[in-house]
TITI-511124 format. One line per 10 residues: their letters; for each residue x, z, y of N, C-alpha, C, O. Coordinates in nm, 4 decimals. Each point is the difference from the previous one (the first is absolute). Layout:
<atoms>
A> X,Z,Y,X,Z,Y,X,Z,Y,X,Z,Y; ...
</atoms>
This chain:
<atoms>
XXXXXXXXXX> 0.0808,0.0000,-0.1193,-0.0808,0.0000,0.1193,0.0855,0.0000,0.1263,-0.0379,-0.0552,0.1033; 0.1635,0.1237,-0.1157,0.1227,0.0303,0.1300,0.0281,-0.1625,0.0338,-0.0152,-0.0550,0.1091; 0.0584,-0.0024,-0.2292,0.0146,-0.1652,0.0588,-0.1039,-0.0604,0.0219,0.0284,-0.0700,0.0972; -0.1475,0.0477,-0.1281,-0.0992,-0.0324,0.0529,-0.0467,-0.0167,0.1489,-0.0284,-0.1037,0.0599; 0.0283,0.2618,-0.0071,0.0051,0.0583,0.1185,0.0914,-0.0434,0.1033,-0.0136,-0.0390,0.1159; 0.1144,0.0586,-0.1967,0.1357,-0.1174,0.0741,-0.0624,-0.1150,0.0509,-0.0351,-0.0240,0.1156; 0.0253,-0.0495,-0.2259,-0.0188,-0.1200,0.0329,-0.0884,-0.0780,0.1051,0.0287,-0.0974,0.0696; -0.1568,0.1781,-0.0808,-0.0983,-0.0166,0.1097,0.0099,0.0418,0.1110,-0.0476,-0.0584,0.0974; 0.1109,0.1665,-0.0921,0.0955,0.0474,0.1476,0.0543,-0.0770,0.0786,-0.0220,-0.0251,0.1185; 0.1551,-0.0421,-0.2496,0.1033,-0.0969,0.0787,-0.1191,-0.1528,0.0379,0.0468,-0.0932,0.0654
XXXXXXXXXX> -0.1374,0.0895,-0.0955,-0.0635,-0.1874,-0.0200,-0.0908,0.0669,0.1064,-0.0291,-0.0800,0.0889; -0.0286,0.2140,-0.0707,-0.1114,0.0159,0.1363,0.0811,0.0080,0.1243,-0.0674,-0.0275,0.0993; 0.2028,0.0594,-0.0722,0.0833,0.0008,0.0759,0.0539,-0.1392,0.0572,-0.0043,-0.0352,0.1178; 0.0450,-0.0212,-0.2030,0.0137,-0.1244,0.0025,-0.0635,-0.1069,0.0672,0.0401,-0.0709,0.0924; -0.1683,0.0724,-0.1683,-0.1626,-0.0741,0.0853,0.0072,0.0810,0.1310,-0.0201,-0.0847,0.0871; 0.0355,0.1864,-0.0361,-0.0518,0.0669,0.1092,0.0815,-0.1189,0.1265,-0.0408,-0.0729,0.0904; 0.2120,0.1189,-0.1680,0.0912,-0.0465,0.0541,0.0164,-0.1852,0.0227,0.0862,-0.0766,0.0432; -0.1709,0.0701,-0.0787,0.0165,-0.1792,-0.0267,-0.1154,-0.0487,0.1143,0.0069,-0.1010,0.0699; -0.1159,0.2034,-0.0714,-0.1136,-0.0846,0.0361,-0.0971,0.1174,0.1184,-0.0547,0.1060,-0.0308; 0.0597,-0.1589,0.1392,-0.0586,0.1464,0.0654,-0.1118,0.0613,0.0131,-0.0615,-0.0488,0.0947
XXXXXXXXXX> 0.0061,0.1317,-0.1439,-0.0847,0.0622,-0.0660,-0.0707,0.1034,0.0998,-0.1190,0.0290,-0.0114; 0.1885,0.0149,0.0931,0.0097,0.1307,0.1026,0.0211,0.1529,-0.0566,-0.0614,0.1046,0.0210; 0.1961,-0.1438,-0.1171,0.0666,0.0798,-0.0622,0.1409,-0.0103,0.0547,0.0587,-0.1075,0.0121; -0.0018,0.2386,0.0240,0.1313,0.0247,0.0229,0.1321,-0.0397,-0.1121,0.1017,0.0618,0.0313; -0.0887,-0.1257,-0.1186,0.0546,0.0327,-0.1076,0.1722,-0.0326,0.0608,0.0740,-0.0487,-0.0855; -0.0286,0.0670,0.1880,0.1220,0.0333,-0.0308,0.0993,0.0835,-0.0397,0.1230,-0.0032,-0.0033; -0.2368,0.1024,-0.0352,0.0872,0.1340,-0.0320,-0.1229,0.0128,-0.1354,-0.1187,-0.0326,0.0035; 0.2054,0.0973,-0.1284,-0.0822,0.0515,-0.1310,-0.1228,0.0166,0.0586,-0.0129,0.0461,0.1135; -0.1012,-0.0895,-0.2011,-0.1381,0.0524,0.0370,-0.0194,0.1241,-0.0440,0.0679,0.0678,-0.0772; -0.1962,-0.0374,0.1502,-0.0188,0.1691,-0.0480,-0.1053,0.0378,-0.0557,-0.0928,-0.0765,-0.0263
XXXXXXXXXX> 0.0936,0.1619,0.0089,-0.1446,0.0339,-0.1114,-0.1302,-0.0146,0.1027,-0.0673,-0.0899,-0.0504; 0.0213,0.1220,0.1335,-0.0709,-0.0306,0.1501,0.0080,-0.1571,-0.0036,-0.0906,-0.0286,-0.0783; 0.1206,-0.0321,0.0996,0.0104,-0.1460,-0.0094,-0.0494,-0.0653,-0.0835,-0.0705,-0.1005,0.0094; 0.1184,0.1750,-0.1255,-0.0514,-0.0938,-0.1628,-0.1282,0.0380,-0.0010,-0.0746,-0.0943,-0.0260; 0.0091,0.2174,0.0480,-0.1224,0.0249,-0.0312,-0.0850,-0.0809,0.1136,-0.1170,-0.0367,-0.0115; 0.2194,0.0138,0.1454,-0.1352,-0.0865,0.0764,-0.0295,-0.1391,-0.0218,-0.1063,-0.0558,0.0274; 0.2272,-0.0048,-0.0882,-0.0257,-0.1428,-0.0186,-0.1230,0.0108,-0.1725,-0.0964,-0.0684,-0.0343; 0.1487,0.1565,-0.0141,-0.1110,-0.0027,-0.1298,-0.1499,0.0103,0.0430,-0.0896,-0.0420,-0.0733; 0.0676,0.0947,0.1846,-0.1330,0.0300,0.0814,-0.0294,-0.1458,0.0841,-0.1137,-0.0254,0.0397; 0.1974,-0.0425,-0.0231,-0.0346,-0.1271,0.0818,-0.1320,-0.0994,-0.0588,-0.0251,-0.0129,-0.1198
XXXXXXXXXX> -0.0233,-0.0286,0.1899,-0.0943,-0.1060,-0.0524,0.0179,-0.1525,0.0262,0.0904,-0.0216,0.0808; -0.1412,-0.0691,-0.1192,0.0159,-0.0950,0.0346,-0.0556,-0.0510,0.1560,-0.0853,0.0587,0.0665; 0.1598,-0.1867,-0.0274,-0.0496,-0.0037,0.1494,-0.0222,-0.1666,-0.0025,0.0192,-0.0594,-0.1061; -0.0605,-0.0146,0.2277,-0.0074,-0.1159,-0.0386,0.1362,-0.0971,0.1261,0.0087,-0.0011,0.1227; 0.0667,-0.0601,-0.2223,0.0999,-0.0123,0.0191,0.0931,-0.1021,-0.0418,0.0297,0.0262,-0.1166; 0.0274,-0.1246,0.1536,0.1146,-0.0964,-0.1044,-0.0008,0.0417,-0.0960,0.0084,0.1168,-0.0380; -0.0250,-0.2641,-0.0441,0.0170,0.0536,-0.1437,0.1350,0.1149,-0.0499,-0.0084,0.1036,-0.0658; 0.1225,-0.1670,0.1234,0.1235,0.0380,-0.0219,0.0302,0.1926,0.0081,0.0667,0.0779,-0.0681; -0.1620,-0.0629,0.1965,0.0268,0.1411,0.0104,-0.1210,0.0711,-0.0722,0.0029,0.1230,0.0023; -0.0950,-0.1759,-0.0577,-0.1343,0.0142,-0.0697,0.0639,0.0390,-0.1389,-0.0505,0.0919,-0.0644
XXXXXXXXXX> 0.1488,-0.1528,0.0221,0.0630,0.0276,-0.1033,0.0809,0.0533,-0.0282,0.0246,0.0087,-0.1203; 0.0626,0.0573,0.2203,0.1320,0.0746,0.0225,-0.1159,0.1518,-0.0398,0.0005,0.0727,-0.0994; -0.0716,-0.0703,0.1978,-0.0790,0.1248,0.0549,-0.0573,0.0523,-0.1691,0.0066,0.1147,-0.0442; -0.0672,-0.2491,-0.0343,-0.0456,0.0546,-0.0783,0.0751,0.0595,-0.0996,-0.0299,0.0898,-0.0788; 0.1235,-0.1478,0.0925,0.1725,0.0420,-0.1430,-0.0011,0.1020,0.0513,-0.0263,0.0919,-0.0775; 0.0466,-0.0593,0.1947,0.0906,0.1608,0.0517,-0.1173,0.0970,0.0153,0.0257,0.1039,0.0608; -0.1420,-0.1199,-0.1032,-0.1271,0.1102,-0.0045,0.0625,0.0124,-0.1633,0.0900,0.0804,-0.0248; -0.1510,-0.1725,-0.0847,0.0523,-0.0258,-0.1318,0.0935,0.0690,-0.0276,-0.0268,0.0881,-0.0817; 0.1625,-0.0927,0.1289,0.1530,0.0821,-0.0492,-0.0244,0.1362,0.0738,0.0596,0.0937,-0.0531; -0.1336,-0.0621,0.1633,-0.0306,0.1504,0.0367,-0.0746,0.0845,-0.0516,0.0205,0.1211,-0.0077
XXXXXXXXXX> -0.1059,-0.1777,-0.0280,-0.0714,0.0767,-0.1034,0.0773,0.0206,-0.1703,0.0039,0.0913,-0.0825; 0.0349,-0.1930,0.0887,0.0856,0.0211,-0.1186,0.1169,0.1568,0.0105,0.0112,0.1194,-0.0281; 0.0357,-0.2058,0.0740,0.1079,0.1866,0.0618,-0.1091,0.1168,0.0064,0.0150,0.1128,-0.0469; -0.1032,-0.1509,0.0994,-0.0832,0.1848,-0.0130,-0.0842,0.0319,-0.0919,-0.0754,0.0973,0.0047; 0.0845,-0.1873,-0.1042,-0.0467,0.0281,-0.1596,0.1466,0.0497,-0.0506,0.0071,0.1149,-0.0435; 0.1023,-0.1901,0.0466,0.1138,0.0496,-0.0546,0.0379,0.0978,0.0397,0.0380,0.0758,-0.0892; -0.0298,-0.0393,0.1864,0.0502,0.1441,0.0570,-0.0931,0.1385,-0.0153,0.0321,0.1158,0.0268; -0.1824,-0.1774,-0.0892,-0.0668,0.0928,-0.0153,0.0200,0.0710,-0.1744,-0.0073,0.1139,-0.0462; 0.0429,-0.2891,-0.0277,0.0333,0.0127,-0.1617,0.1266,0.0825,0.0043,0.0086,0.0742,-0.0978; 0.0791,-0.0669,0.1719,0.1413,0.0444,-0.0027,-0.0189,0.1520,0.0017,0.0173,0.0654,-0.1028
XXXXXXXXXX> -0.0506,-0.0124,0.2114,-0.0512,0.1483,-0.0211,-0.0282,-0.0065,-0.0879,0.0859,-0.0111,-0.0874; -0.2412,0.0141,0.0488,-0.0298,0.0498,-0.1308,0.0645,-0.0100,-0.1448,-0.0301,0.0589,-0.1038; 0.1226,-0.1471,0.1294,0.0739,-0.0428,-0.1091,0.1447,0.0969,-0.0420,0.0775,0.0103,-0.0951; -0.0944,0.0404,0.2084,0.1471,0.0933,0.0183,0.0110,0.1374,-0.0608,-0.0766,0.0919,0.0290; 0.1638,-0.0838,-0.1044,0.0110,0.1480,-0.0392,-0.0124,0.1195,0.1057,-0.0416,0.1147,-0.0165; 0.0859,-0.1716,0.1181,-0.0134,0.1390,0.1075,-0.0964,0.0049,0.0697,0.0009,0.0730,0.0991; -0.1361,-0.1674,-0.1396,-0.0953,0.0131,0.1153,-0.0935,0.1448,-0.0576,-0.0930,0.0450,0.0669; 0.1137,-0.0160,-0.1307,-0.0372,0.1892,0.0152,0.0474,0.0567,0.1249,-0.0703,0.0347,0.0949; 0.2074,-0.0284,-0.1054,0.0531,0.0903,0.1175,-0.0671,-0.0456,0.1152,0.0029,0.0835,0.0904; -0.0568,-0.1783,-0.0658,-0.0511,-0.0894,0.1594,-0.1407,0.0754,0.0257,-0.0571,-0.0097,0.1087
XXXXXXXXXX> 0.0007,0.0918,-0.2250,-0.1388,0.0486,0.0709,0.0595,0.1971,0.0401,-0.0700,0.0767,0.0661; 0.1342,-0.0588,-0.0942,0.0763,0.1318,0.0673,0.0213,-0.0297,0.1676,0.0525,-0.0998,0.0494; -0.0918,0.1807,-0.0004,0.0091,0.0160,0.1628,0.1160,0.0177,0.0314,0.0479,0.1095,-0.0296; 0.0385,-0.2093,0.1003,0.1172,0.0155,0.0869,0.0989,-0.0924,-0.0651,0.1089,-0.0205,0.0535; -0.1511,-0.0495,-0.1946,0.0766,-0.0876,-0.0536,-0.0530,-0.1391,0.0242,-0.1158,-0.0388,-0.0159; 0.2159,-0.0261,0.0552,-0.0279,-0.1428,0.0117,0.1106,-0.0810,-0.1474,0.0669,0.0347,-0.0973; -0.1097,-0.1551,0.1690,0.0715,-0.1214,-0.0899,0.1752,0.0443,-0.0098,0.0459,0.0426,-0.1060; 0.0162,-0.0546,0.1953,0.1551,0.0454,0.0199,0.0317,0.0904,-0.0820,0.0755,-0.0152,-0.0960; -0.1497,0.1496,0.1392,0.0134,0.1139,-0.0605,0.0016,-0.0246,-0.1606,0.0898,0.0357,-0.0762; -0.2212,-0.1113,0.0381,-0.0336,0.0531,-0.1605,0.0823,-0.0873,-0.0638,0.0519,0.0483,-0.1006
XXXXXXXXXX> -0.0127,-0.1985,0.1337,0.1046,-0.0988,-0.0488,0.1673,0.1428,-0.0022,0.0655,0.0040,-0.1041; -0.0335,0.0698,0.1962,0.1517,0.0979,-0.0410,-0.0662,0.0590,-0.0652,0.0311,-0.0176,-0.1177; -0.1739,0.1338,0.1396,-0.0163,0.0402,-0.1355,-0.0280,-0.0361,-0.1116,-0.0186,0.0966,-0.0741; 0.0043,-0.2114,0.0167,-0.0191,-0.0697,-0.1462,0.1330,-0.0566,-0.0257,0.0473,0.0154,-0.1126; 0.0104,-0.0705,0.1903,0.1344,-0.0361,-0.0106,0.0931,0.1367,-0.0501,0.0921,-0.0197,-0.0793; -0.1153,0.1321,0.1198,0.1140,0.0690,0.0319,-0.0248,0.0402,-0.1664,0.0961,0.0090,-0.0763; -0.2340,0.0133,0.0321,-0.0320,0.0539,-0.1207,-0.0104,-0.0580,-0.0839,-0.0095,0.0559,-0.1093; 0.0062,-0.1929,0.1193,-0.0224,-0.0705,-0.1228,0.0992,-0.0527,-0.1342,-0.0131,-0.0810,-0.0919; 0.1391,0.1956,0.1475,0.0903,-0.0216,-0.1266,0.0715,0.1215,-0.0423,0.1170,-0.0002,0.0381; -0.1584,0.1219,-0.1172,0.0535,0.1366,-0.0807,0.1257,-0.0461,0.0802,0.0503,-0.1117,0.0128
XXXXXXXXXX> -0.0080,0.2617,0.0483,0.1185,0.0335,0.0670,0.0603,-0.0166,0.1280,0.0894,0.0671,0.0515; -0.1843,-0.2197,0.0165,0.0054,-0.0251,0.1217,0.0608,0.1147,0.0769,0.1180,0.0159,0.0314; -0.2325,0.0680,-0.0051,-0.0340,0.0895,0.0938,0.0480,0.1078,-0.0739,-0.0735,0.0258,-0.0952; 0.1943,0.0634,0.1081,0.0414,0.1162,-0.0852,-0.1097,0.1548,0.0071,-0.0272,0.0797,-0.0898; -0.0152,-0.0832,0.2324,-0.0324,0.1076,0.0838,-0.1223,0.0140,0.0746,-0.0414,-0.1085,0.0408; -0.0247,0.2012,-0.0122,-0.0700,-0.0775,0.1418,0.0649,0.0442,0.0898,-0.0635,-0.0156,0.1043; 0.1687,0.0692,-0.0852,0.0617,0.0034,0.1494,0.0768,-0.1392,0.0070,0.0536,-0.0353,0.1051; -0.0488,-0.0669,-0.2566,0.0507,-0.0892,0.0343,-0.0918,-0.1212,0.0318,0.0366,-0.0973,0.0660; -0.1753,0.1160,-0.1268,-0.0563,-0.0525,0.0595,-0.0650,0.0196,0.1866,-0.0212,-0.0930,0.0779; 0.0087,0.1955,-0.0590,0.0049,0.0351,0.1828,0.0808,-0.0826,0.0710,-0.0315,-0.0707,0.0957
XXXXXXXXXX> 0.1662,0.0866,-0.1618,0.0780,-0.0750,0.0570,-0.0185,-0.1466,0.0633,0.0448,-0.0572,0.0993; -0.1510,0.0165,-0.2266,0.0251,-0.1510,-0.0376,-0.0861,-0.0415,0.1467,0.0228,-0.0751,0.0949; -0.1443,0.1772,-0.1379,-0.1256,-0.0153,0.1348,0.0407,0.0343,0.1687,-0.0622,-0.0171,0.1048; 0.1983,0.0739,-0.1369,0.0422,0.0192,0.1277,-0.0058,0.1385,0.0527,0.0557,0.0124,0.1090; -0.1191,0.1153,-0.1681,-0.0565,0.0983,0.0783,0.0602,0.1040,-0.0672,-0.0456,0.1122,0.0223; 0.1864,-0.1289,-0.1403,0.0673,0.1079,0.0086,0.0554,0.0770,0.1006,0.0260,-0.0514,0.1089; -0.0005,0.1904,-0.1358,0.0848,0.0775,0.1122,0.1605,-0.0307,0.0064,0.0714,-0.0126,-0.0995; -0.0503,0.0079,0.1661,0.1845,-0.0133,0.0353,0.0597,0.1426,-0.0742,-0.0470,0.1079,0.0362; 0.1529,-0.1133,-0.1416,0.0715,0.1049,-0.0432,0.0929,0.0719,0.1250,0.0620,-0.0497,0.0941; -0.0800,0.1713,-0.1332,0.0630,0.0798,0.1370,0.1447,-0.0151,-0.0173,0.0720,0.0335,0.0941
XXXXXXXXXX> -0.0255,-0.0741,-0.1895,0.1711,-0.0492,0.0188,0.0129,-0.1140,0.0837,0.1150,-0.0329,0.0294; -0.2514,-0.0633,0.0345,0.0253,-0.0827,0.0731,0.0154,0.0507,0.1419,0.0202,-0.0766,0.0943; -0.0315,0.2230,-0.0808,-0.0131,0.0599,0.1294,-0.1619,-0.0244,0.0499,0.0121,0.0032,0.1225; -0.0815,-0.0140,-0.1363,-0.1108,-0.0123,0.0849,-0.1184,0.1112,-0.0900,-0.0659,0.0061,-0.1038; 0.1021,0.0809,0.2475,-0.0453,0.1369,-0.0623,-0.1781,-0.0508,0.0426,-0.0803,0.0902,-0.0241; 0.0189,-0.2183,0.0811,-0.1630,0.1079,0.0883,-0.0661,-0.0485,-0.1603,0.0239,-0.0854,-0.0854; -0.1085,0.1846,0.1048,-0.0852,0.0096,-0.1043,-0.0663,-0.1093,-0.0616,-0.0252,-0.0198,-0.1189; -0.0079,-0.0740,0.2598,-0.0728,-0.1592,-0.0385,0.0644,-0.1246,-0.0161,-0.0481,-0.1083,0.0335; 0.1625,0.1276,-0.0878,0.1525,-0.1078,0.0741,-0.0998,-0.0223,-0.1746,-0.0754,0.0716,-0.0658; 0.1364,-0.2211,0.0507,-0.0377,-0.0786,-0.1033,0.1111,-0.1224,-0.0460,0.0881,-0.0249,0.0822
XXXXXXXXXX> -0.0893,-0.0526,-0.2115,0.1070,-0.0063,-0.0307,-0.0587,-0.1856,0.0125,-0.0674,-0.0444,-0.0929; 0.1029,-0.0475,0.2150,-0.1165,-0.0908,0.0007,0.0465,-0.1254,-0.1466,-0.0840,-0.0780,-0.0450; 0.2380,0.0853,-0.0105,0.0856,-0.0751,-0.0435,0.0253,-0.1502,0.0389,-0.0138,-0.0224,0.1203; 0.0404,-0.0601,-0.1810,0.0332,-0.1372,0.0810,-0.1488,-0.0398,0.0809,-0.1101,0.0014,-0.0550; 0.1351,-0.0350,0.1922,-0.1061,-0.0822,0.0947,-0.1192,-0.1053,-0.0964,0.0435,-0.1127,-0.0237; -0.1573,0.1377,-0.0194,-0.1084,-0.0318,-0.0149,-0.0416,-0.1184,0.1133,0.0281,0.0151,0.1189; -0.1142,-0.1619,-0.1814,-0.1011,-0.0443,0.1006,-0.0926,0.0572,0.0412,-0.0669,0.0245,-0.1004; 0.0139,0.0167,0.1902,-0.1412,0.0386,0.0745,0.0280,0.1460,0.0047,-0.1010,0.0610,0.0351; 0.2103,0.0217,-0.0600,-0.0094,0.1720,0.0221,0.0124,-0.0124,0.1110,0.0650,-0.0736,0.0742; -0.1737,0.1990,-0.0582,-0.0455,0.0535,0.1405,0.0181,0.1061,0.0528,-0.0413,0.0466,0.1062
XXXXXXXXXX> 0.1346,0.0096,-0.2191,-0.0671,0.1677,-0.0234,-0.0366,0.0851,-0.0102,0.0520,0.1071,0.0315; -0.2029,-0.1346,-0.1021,-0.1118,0.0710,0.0298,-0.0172,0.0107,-0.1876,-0.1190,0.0101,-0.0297; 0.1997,-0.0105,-0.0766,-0.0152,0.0151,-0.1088,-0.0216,0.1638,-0.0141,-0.1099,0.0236,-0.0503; 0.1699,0.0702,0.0750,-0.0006,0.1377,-0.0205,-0.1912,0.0353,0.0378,-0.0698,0.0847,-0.0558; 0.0275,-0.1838,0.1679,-0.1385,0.0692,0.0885,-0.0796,-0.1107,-0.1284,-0.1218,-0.0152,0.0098; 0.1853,-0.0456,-0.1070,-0.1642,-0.1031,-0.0087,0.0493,0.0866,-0.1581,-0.0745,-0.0680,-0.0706; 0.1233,0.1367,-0.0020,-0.0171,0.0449,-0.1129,-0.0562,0.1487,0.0092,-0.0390,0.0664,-0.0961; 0.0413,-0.0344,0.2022,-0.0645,0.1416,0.0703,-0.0949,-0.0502,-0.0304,-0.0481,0.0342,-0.1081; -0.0217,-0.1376,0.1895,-0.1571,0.0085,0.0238,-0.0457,-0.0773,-0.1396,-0.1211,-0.0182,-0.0122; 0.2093,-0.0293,-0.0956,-0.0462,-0.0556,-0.0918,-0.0216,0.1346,-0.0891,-0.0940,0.0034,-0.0794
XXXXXXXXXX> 0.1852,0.1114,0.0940,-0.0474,0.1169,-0.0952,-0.1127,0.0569,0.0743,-0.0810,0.0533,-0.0758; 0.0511,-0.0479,0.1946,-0.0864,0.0650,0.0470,-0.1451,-0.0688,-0.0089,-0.0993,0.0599,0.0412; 0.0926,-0.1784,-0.0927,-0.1356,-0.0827,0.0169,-0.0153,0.0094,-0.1787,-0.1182,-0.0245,-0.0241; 0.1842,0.0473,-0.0899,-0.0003,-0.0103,-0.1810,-0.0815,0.1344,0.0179,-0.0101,0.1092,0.0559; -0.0491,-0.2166,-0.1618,-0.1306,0.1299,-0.0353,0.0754,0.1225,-0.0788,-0.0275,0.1159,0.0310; 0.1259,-0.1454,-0.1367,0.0669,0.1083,-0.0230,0.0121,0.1351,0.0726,-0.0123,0.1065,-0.0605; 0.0394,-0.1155,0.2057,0.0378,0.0471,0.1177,-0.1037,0.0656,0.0575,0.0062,0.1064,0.0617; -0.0975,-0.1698,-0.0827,-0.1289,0.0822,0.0537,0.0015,0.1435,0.0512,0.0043,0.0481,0.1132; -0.0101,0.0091,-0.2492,0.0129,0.1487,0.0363,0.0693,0.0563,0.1033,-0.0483,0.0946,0.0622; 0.1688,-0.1463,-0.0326,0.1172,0.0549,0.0644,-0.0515,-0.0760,0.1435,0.0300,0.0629,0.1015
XXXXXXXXXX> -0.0811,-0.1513,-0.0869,-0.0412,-0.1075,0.1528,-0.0746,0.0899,0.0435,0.0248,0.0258,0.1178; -0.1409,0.0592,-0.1808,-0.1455,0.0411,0.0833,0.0479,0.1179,0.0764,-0.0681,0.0385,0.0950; 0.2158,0.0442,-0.1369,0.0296,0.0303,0.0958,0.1463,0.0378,0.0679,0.0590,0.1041,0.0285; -0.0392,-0.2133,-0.0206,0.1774,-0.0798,0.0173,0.1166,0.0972,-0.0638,0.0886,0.0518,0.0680; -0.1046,-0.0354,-0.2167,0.0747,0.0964,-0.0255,0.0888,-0.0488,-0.0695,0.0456,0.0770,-0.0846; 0.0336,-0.2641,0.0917,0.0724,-0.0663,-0.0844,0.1687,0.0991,0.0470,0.0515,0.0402,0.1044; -0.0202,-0.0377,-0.2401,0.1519,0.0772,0.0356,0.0712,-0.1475,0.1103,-0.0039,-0.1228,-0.0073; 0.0615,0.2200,0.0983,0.0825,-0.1237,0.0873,0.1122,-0.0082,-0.1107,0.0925,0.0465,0.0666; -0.0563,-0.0644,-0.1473,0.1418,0.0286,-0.1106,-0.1013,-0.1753,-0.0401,0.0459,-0.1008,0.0537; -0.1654,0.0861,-0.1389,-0.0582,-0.1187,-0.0052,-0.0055,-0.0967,0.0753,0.0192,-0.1137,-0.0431
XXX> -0.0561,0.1473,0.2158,-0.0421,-0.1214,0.0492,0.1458,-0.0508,0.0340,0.0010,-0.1165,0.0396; 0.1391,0.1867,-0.0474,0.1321,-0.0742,0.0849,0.0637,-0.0554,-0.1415,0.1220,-0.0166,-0.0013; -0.1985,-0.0136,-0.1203,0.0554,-0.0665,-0.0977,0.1285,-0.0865,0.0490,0.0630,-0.0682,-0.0808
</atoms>
């Protein structure tokens, strides 16, 4: 289905790029984009662009059947209905787990997520110093505040939420 998806990607890009549509396509299309040309209707128009228009509704919709088969198709789309996990996230966590031994620890997994603590032989005595390891795309550093509010929203947790009595030793995982 991954080459599939490909493929209609690279050939809806292509058409966009070939024929003008009142699509931006000089830069990767985006998910916003694909879903609006799949929403397009027909208009009355040269044949030529009558037919461009209709391929690139055709290959957009295609992509948002595939991308919808792909989730569901995925071993990690469990983790995706948990609050605070997205796509990124559950792809390192299935990745990180999906082979005995990977992950020795969970402080080695923390690590992996970014929101270990810094060892005090590194000198950094404050309590919230964190260990971020090599530079991540898209860190913001707001990992320590979104696994807080992910223990604080698990029903597990309940008890301890109704009246904020989570050990702080938990939420600075």
């Amino acid at each position: 289905m991954t080459i599939e998806r490909t493929a209609k990607f690279n050939a809806l890009t292509a058409l966009l790029r070939s024929v003008d549509l009142a699509i931006d396509a000089r830069k990767p299309l985006t998910d916003p984009q694909i879903t609006e040309i799949s929403h397009w209707r027909t208009r009355d128009e040269a044949l030529a662009a009558a037919t461009a228009r209709a391929e690139a509704i055709r290959l957009a919709k295609r992509i948002t059947i595939l991308d919808t088969e792909l989730l569901e198709a995925s071993p990690a789309a469990a983790l995706l209905d948990e609050k605070g996990i997205g796509p990124v996230i559950a792809a390192v966590v299935y990745t990180a787990w999906s082979h005995l031994g990977r992950v020795r620890s969970e402080a080695a997994f923390a690590a992996l997520a970014g929101v270990a603590h810094v060892y005090a032989s590194r000198r950094l005595l404050s309590s919230d110093a964190r260990n971020d390891g090599p530079p991540r795309i898209g860190w913001n550093g707001t990992g320590p505040r979104q696994v807080s509010g992910v223990l604080r929203s698990h029903p597990q947790n309940a008890p301890h939420t109704a009246d904020d009595t989570i050990p702080t030793t938990v939420l600075q995982i």
